[in-house]
C-alpha positions as CSV (number, residue, x, y, z in Angstrom):
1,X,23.6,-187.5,54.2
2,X,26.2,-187.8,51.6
3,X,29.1,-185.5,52.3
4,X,29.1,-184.2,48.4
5,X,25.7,-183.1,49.1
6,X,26.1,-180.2,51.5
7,X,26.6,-176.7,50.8
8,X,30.1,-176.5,49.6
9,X,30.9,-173.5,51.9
10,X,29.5,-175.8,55.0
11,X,31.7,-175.2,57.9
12,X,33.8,-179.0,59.2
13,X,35.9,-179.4,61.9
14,X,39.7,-181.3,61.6
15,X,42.8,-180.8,62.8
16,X,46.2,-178.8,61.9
17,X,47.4,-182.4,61.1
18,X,45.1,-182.7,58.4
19,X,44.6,-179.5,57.2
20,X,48.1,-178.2,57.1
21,X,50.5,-181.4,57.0
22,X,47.9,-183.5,55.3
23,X,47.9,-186.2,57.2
24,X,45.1,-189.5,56.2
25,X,42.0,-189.0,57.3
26,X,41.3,-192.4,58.7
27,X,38.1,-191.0,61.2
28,X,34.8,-189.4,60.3
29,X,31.8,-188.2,62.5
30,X,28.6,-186.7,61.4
31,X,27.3,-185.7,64.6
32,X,23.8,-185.6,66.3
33,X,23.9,-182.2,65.2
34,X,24.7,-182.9,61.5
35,X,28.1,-181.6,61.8
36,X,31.2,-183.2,60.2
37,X,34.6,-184.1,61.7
38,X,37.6,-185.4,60.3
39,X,40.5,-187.1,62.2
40,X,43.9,-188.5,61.5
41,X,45.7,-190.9,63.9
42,X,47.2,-188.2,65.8
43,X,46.4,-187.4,69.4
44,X,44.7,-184.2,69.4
45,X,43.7,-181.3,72.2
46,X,41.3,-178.5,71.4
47,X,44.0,-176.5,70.6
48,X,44.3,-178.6,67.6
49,X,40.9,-178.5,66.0
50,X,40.7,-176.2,62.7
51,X,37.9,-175.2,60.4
52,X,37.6,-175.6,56.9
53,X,34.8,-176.2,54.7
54,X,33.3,-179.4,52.5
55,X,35.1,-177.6,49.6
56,X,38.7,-177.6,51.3
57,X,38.5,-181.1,52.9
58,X,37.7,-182.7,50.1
59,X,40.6,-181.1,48.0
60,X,42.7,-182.5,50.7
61,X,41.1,-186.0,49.9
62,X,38.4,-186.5,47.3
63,X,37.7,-190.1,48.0
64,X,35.6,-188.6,51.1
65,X,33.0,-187.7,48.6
66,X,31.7,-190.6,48.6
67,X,30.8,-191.2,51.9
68,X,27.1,-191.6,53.1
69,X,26.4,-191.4,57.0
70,X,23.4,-190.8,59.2
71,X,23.7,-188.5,62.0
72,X,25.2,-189.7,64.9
73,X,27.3,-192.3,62.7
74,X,30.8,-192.5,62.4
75,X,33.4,-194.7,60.3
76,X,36.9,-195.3,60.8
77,X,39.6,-196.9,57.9
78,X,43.0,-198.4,58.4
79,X,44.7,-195.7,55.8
80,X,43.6,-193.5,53.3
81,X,44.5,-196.6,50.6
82,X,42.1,-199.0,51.8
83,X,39.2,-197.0,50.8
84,X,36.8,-199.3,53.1
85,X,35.2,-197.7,55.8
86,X,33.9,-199.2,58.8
87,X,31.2,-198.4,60.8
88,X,32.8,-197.4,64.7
C-alpha cells in the first residue's frame, strides 16, 4: 500500500516528538492490521503516542508519500536527508 493512497483523514499513530517538535521520522510500520506508525529516534512510552492523520503527517514530511509497504513491513532511514529506506 502506498501511504498517498489512503484516505486522507486515515487515522496514524506517532509521537509528541514528531507531531509537535517535529522531529525526523526515521521509522515506519504498516502493521498486520494495515495501520501506520511513525517514529523518530526518541525513546518513547505510551504516554507518548499521538494521533494524526495521512493528511497531517505528511505536511510534517512529504517525502513519506512516496513510500510503498506491505502489511507487516517496516523501514527504517538514517535521517530524514538520506531519503533511502531500508527494509527492518
Amino acid at each position: 500500500m502506498r501511504l498517498i493512497d489512503e484516505n486522507p483523514d486515515k487515522a496514524i499513530i506517532t509521537t509528541k516528538f514528531v507531531a509537535n517538535e517535529r522531529k525526523a521520522i526515521i521509522k515506519v510500520v504498516y502493521d498486520e492490521d494495515g495501520d501506520w506508525q511513525f517514529y523518530s529516534n526518541d525513546d518513547i512510552d505510551e504516554g507518548d503516542a499521538v494521533v494524526l492523520s495521512v493528511r497531517q503527517i505528511l505536511e510534517i514530511d512529504d517525502t513519506l508519500a512516496s513510500l510503498e509497504l506491505s502489511k507487516g513491513q517496516e523501514v527504517v532511514r538514517n535521517d530524514m536527508n538520506s531519503g533511502e529506506w531500508q527494509v527492518n
